[in-house]
Biopython code that builds the backbone (N, CA, C, O; Angstrom):
import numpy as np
from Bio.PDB.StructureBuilder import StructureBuilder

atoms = [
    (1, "UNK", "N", (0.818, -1.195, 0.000)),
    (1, "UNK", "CA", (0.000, 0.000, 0.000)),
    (1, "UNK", "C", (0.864, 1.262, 0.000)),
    (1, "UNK", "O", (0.503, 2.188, -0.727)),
    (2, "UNK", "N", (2.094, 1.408, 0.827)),
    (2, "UNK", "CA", (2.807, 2.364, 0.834)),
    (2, "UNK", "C", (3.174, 2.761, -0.524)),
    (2, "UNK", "O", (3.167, 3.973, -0.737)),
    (3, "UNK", "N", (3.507, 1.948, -1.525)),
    (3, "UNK", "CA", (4.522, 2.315, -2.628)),
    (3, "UNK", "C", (2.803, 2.915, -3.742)),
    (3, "UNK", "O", (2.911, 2.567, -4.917)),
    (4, "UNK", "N", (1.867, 3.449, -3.518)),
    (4, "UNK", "CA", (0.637, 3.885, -3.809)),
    (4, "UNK", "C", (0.542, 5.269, -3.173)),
    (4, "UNK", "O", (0.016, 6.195, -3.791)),
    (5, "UNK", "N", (0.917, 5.385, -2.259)),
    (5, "UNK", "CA", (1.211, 6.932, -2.044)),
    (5, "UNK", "C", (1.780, 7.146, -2.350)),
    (5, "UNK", "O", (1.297, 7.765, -3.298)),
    (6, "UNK", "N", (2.978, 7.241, -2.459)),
    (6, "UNK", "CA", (4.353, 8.075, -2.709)),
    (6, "UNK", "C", (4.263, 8.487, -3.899)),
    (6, "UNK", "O", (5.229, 9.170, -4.238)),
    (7, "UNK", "N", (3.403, 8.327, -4.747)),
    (7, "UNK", "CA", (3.111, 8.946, -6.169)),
    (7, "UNK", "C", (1.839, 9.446, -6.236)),
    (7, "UNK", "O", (0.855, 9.216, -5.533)),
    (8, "UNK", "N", (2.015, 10.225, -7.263)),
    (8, "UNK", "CA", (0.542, 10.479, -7.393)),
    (8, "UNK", "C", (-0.472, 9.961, -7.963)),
    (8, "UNK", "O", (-1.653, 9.897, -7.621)),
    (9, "UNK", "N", (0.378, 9.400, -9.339)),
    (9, "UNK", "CA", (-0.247, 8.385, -9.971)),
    (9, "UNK", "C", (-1.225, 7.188, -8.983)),
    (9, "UNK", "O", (-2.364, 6.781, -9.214)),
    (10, "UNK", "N", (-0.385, 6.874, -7.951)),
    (10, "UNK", "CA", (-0.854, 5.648, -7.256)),
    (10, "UNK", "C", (-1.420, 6.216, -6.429)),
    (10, "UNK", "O", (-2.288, 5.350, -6.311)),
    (11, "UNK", "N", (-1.794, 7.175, -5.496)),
    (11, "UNK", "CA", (-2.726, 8.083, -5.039)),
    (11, "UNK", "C", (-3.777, 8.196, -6.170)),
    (11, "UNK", "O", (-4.891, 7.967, -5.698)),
    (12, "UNK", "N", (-3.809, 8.398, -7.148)),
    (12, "UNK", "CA", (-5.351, 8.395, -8.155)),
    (12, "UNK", "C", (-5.435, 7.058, -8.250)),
    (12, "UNK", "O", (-6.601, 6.968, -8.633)),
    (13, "UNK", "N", (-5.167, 6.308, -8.201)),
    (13, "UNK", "CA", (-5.255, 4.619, -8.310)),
    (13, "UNK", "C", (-6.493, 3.976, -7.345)),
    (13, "UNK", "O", (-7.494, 3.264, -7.426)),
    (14, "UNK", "N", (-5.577, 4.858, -6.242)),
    (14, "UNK", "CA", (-6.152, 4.567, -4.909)),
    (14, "UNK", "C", (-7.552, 5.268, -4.710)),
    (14, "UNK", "O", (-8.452, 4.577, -4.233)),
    (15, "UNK", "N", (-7.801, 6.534, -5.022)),
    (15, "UNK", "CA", (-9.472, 7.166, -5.491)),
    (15, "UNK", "C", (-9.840, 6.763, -6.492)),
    (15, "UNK", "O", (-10.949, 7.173, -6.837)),
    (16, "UNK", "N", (-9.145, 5.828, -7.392)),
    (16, "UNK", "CA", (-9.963, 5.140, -8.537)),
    (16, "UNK", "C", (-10.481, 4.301, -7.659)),
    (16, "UNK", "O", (-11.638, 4.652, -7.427)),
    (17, "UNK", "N", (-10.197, 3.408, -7.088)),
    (17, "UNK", "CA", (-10.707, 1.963, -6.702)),
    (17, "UNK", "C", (-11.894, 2.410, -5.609)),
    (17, "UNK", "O", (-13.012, 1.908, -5.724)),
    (18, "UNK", "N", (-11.629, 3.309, -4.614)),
    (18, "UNK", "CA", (-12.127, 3.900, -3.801)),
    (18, "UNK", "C", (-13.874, 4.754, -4.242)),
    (18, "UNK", "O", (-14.964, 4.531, -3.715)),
    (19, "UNK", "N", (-13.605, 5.524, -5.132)),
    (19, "UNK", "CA", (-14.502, 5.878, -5.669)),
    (19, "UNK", "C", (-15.793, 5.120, -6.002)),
    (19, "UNK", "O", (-16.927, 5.084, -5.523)),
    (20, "UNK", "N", (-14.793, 4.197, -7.595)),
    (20, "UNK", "CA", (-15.046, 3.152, -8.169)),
    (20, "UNK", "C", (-16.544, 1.768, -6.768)),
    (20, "UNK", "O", (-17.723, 1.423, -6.687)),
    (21, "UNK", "N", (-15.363, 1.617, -6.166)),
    (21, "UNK", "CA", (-16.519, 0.862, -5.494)),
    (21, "UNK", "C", (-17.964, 1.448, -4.387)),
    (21, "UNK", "O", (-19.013, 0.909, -4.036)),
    (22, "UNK", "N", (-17.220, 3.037, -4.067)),
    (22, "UNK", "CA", (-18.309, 3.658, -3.259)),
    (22, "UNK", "C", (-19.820, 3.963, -4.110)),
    (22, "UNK", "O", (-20.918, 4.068, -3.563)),
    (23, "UNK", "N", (-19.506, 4.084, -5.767)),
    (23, "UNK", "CA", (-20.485, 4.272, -6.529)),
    (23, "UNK", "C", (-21.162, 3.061, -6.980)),
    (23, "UNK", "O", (-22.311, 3.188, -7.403)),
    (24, "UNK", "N", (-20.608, 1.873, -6.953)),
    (24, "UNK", "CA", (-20.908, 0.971, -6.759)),
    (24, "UNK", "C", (-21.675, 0.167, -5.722)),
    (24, "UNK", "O", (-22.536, -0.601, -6.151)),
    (25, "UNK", "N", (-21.463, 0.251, -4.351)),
    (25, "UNK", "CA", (-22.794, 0.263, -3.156)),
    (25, "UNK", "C", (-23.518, 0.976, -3.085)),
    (25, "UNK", "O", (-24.465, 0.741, -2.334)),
    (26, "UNK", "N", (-23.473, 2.237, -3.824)),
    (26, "UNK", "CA", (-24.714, 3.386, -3.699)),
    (26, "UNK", "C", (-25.412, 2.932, -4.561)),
    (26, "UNK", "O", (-26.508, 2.563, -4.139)),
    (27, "UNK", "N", (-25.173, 2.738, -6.070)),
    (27, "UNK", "CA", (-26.245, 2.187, -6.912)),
    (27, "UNK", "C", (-27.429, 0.795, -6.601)),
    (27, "UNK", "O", (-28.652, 0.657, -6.568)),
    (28, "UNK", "N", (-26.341, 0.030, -6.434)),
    (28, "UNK", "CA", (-26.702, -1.672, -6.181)),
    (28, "UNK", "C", (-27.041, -1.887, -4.780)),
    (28, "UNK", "O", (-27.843, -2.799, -4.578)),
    (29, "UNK", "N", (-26.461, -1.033, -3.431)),
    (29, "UNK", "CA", (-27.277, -1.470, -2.441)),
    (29, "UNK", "C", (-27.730, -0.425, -1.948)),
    (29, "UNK", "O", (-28.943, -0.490, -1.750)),
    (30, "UNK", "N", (-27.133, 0.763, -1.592)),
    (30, "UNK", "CA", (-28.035, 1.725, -0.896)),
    (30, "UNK", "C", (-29.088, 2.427, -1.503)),
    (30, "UNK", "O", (-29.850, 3.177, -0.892)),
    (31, "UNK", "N", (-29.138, 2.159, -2.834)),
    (31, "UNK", "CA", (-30.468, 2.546, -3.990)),
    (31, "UNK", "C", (-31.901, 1.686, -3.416)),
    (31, "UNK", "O", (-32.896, 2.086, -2.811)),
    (32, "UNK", "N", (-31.566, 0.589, -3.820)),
    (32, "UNK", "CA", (-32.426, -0.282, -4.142)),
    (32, "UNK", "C", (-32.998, -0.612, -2.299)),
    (32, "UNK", "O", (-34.134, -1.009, -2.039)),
    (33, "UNK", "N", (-32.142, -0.392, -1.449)),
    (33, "UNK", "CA", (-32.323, -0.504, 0.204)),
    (33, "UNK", "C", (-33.705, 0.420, -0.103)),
    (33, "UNK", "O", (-34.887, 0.083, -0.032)),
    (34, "UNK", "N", (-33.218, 1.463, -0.401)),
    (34, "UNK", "CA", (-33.945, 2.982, -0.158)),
    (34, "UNK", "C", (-35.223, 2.624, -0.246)),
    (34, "UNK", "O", (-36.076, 2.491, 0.631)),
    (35, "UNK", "N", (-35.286, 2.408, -2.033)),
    (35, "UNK", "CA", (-36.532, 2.324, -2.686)),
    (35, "UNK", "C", (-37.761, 1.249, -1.992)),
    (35, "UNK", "O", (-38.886, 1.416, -1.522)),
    (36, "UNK", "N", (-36.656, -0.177, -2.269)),
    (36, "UNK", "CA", (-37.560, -1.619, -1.753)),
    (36, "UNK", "C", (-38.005, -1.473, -0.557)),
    (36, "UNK", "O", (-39.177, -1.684, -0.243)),
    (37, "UNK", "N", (-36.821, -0.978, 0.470)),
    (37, "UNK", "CA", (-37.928, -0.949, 1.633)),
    (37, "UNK", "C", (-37.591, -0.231, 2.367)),
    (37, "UNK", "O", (-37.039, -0.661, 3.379)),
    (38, "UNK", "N", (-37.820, 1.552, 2.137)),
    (38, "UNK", "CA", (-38.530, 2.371, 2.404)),
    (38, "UNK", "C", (-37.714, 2.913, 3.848)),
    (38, "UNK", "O", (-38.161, 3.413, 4.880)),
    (39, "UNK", "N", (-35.942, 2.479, 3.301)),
    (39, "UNK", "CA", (-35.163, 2.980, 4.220)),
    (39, "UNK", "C", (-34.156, 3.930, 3.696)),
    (39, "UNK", "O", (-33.155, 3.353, 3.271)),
    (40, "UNK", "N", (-34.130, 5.338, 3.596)),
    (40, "UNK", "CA", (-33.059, 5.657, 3.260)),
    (40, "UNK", "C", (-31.444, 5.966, 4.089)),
    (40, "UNK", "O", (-30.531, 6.522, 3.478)),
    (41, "UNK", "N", (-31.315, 5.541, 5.427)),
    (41, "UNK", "CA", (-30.294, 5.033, 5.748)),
    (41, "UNK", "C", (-29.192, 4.951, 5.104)),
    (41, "UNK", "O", (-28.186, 5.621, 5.342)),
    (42, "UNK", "N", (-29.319, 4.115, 4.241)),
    (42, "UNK", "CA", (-27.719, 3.864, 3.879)),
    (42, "UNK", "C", (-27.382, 4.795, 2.459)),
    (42, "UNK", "O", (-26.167, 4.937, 2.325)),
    (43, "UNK", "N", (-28.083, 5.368, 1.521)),
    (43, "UNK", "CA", (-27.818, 6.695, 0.940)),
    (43, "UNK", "C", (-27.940, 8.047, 1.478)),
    (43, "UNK", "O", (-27.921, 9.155, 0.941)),
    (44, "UNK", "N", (-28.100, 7.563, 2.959)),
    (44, "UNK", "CA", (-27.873, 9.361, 3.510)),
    (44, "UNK", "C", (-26.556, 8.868, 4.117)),
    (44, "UNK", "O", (-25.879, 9.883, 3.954)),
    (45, "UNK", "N", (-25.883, 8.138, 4.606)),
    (45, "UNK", "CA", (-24.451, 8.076, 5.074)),
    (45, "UNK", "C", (-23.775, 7.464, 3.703)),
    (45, "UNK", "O", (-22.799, 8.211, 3.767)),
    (46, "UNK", "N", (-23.544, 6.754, 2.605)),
    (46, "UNK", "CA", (-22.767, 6.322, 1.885)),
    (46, "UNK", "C", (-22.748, 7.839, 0.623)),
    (46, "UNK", "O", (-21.690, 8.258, 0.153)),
    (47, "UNK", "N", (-24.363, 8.552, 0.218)),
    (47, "UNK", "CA", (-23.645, 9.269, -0.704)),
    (47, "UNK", "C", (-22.901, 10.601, -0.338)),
    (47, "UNK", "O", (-22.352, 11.283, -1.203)),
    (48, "UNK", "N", (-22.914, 10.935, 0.994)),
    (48, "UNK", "CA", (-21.572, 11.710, 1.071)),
    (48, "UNK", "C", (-20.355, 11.262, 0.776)),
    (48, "UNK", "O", (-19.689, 11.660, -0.179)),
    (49, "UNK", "N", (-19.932, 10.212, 1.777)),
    (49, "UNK", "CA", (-18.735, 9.488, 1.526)),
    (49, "UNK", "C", (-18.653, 9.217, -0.218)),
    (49, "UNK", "O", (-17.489, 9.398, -0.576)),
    (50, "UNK", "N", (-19.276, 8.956, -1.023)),
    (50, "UNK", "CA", (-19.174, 8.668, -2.352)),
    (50, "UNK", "C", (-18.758, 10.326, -2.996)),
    (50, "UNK", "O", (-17.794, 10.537, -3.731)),
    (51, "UNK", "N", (-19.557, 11.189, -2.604)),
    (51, "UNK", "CA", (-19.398, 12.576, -3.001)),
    (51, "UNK", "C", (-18.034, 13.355, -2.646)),
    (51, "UNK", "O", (-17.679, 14.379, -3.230)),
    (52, "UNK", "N", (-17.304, 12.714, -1.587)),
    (52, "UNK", "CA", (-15.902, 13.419, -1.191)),
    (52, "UNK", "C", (-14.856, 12.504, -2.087)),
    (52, "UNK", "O", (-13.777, 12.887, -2.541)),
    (53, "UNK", "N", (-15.489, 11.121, -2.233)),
    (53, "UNK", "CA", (-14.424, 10.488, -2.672)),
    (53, "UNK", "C", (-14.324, 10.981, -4.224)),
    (53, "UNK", "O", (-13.203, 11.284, -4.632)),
    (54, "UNK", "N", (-15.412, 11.074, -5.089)),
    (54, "UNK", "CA", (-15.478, 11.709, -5.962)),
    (54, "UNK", "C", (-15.325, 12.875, -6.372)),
    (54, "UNK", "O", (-15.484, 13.266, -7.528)),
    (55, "UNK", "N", (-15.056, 13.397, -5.587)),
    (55, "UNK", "CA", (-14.275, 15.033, -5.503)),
    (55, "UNK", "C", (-12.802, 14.679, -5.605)),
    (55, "UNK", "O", (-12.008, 15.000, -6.489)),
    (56, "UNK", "N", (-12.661, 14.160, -4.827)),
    (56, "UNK", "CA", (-11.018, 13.882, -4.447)),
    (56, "UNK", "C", (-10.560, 13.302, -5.992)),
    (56, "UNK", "O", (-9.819, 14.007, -6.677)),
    (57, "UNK", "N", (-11.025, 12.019, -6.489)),
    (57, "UNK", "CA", (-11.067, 11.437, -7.810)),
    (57, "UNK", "C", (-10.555, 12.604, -8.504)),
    (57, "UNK", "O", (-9.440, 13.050, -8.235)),
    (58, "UNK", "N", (-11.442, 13.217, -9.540)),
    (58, "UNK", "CA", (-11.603, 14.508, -10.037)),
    (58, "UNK", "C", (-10.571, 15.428, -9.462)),
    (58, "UNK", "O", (-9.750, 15.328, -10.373)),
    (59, "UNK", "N", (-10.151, 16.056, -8.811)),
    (59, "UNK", "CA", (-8.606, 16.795, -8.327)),
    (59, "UNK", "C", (-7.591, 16.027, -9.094)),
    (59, "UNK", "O", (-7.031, 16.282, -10.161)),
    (60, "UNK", "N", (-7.487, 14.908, -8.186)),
    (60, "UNK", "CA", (-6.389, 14.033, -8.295)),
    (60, "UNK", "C", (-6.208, 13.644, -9.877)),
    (60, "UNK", "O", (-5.083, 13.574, -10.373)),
    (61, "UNK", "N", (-7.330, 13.409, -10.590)),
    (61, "UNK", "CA", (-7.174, 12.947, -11.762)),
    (61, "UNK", "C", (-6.738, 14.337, -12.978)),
    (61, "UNK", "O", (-6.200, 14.024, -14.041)),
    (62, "UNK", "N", (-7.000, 15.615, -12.704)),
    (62, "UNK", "CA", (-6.431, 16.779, -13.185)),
    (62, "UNK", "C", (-5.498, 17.326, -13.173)),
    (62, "UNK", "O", (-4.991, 17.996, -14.072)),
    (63, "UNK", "N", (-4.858, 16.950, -11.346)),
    (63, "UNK", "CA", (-3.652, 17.071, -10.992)),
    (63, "UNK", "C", (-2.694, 16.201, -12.086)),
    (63, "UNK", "O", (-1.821, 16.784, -12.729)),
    (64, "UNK", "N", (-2.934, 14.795, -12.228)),
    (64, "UNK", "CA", (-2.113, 14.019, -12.664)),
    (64, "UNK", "C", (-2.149, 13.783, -13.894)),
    (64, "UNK", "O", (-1.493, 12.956, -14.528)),
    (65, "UNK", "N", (-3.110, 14.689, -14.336)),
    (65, "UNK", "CA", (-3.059, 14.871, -16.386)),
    (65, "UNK", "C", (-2.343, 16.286, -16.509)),
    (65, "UNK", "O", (-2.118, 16.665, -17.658)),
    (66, "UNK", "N", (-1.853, 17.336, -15.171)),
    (66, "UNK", "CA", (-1.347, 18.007, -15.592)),
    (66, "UNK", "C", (0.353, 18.115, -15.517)),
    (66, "UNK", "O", (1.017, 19.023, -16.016)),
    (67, "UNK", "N", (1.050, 16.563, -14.515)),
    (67, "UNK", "CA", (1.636, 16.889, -13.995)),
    (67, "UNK", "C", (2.638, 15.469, -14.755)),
    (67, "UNK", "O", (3.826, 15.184, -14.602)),
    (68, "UNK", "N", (1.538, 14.798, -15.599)),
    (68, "UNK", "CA", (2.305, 13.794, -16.995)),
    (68, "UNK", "C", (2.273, 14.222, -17.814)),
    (68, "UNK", "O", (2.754, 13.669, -18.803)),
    (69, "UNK", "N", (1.686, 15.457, -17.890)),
    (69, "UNK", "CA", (1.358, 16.399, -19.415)),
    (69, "UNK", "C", (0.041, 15.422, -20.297)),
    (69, "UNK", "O", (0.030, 15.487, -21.526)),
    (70, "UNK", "N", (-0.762, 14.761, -19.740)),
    (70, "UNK", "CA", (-1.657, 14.512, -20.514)),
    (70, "UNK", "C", (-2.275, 15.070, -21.842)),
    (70, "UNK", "O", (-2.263, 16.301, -21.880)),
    (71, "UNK", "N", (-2.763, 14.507, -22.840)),
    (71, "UNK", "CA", (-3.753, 15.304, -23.880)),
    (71, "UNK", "C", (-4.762, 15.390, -23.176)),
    (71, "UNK", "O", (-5.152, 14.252, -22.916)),
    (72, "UNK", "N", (-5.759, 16.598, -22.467)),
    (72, "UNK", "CA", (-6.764, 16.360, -22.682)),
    (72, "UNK", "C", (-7.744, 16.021, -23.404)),
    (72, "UNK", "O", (-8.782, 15.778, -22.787)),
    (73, "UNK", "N", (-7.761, 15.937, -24.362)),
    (73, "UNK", "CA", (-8.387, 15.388, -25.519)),
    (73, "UNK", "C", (-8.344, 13.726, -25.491)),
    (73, "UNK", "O", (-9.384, 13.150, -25.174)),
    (74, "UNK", "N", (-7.437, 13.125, -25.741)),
    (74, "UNK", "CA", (-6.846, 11.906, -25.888)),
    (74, "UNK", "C", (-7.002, 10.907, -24.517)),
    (74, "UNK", "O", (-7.176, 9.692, -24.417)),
    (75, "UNK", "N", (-6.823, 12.246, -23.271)),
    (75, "UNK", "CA", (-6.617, 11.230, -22.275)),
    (75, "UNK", "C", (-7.460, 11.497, -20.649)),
    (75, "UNK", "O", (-8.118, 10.770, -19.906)),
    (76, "UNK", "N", (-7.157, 12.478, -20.626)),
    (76, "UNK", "CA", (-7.921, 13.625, -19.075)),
    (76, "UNK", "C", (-9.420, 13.090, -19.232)),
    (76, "UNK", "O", (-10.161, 12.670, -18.343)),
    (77, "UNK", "N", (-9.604, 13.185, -20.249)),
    (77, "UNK", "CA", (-11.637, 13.456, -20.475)),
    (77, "UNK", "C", (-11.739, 11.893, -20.012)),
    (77, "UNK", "O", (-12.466, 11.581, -19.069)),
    (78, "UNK", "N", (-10.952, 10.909, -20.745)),
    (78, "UNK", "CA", (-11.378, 9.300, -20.358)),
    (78, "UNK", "C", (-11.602, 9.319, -18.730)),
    (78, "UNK", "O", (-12.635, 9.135, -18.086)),
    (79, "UNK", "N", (-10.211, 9.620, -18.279)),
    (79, "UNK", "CA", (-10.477, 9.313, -16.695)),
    (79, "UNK", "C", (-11.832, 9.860, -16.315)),
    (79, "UNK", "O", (-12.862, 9.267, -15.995)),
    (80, "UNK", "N", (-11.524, 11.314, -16.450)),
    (80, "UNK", "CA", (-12.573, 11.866, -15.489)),
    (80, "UNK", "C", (-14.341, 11.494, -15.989)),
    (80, "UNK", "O", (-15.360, 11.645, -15.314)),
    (81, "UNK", "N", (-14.197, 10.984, -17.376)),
    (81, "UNK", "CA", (-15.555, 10.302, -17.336)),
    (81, "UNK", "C", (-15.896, 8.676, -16.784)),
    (81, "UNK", "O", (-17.040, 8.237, -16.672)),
    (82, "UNK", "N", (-15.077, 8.170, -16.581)),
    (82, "UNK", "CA", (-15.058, 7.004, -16.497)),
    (82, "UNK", "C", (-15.782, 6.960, -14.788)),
    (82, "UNK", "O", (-16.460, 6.085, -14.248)),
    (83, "UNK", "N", (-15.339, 8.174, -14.324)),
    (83, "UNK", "CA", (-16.044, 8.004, -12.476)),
    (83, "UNK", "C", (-17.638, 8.559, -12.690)),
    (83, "UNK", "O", (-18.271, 8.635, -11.637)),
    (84, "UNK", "N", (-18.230, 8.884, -13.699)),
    (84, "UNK", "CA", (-19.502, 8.889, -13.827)),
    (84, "UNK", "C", (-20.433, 7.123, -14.298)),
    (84, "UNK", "O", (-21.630, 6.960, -14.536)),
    (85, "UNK", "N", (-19.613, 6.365, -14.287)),
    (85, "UNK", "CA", (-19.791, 4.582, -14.996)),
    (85, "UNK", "C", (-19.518, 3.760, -14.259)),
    (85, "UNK", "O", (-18.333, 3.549, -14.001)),
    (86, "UNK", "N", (-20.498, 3.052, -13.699)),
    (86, "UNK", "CA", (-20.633, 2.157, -12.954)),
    (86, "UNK", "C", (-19.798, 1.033, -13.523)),
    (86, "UNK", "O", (-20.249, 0.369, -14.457)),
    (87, "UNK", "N", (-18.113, 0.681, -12.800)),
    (87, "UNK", "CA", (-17.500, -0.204, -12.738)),
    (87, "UNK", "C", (-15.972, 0.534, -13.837)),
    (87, "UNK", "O", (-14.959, -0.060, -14.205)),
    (88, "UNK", "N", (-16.311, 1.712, -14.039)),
    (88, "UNK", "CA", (-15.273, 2.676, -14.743)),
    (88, "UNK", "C", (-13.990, 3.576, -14.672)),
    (88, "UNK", "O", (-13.194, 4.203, -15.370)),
    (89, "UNK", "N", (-14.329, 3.207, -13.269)),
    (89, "UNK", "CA", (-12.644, 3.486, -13.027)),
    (89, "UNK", "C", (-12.135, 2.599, -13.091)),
    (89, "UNK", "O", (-11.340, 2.702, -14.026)),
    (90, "UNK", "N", (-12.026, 1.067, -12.351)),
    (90, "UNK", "CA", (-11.808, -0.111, -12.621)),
    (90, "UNK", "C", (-11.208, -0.212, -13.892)),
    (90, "UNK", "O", (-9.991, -0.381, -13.819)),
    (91, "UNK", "N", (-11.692, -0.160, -15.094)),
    (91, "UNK", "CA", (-11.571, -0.147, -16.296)),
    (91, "UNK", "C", (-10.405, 0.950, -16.924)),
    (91, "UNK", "O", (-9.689, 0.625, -17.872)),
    (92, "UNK", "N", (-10.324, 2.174, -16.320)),
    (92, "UNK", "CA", (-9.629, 2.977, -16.299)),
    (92, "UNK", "C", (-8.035, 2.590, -15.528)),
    (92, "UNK", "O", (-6.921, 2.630, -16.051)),
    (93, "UNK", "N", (-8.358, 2.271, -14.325)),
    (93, "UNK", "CA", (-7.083, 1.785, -13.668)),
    (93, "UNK", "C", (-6.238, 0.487, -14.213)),
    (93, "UNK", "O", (-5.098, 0.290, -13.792)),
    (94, "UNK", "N", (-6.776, -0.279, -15.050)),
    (94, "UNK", "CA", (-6.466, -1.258, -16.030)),
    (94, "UNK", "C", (-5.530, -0.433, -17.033)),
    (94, "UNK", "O", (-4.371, -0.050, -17.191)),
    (95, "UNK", "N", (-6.375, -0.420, -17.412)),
    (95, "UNK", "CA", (-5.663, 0.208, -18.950)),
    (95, "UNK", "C", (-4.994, 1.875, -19.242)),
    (95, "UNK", "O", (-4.653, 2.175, -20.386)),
    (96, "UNK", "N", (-4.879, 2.729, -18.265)),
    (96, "UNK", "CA", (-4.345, 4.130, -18.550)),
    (96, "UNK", "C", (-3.286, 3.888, -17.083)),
    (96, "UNK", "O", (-2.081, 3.644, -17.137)),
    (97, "UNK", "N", (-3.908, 3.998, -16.131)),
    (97, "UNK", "CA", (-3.206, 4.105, -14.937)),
    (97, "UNK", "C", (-1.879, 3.298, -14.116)),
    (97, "UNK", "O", (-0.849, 3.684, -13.565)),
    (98, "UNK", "N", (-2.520, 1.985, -14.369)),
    (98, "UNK", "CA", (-1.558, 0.621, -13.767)),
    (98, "UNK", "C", (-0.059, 0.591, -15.192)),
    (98, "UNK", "O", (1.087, 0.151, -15.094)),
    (99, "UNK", "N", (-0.583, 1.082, -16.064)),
    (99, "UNK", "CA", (0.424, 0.950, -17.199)),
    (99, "UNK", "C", (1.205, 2.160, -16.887)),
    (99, "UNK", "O", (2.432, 2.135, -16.980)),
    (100, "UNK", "N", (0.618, 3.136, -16.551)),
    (100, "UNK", "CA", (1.729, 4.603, -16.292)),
    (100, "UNK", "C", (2.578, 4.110, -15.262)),
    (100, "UNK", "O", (3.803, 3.989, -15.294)),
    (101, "UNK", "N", (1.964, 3.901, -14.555)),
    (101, "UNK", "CA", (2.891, 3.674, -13.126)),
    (101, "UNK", "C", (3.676, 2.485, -13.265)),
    (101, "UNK", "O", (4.704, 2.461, -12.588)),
    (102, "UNK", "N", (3.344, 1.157, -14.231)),
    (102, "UNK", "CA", (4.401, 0.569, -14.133)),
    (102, "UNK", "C", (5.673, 1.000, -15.053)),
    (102, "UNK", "O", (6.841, 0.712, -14.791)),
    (103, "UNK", "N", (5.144, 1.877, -16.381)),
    (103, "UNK", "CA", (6.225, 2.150, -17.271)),
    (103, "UNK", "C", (6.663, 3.733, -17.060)),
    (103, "UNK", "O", (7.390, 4.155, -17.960)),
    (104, "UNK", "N", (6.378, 4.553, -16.147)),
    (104, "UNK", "CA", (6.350, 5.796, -16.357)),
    (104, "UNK", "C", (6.431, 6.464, -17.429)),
    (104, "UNK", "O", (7.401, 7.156, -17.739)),
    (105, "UNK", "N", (5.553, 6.333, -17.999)),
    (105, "UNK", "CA", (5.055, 6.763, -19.343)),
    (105, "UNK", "C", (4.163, 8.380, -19.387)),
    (105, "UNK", "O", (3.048, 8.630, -18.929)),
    (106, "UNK", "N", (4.990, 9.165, -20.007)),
    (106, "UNK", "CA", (4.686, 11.171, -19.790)),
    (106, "UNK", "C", (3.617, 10.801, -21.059)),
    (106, "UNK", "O", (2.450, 11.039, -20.750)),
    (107, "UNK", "N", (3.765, 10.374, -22.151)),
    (107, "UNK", "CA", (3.241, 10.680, -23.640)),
    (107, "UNK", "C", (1.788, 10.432, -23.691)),
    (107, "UNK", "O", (1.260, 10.546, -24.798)),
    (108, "UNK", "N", (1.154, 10.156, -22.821)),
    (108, "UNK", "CA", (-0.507, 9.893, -23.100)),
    (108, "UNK", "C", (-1.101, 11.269, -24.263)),
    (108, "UNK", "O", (-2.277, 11.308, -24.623)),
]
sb = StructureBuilder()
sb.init_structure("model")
sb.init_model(0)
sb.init_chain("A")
sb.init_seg("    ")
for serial, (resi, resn, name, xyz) in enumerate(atoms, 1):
    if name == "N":
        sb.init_residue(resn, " ", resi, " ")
    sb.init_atom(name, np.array(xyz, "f"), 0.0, 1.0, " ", f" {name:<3s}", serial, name[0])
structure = sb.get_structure()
């Protein structure tokens, strides 16, 4: 876990996954809690926590398209849409992120 901070890259890794799964219990369980039976409980404590983590996401992910020199065009817009998609950062941390950090790769 340590060698995930010390970068930033791996700090957005870490609000990818983070994010990634907080939007993920809000949809699939604290939604459907709400609706089916008539508790909203667990979307009044999970979508804050989902809302900071998704803030944080979004920083972090601007910070670190500005600080590899990202295209926005090419590359910034993927991340930061991908935390609006259920199971999309995931997908993101696959294929843009886990590859930067293992190759330190500036050219996106």
């Amino acid at each position: 876990m340590k060698k995930y901070i010390k970068t930033t890259t791996g700090r957005l890794r870490v609000f990818a996954f983070l994010e990634g799964a907080s939007l993920l219990i809000l949809i699939f369980i604290a939604v459907p809690i709400k609706y089916l039976f008539d508790n909203p409980e667990w979307v009044k404590n999970i979508g804050p926590v989902h809302g900071i983590l998704f803030l944080l996401f979004i920083f972090n992910a601007l910070h670190v398209g500005v600080e590899e020199k990202w295209s926005f065009k090419k590359t910034t817009w993927k991340v930061i849409v991908a935390s609006f998609i259920p199971f999309g950062t995931f997908y993101i941390d696959k294929k843009i992120l886990k590859p930067l950090e293992n190759h330190g790769n500036t050219c996106l």
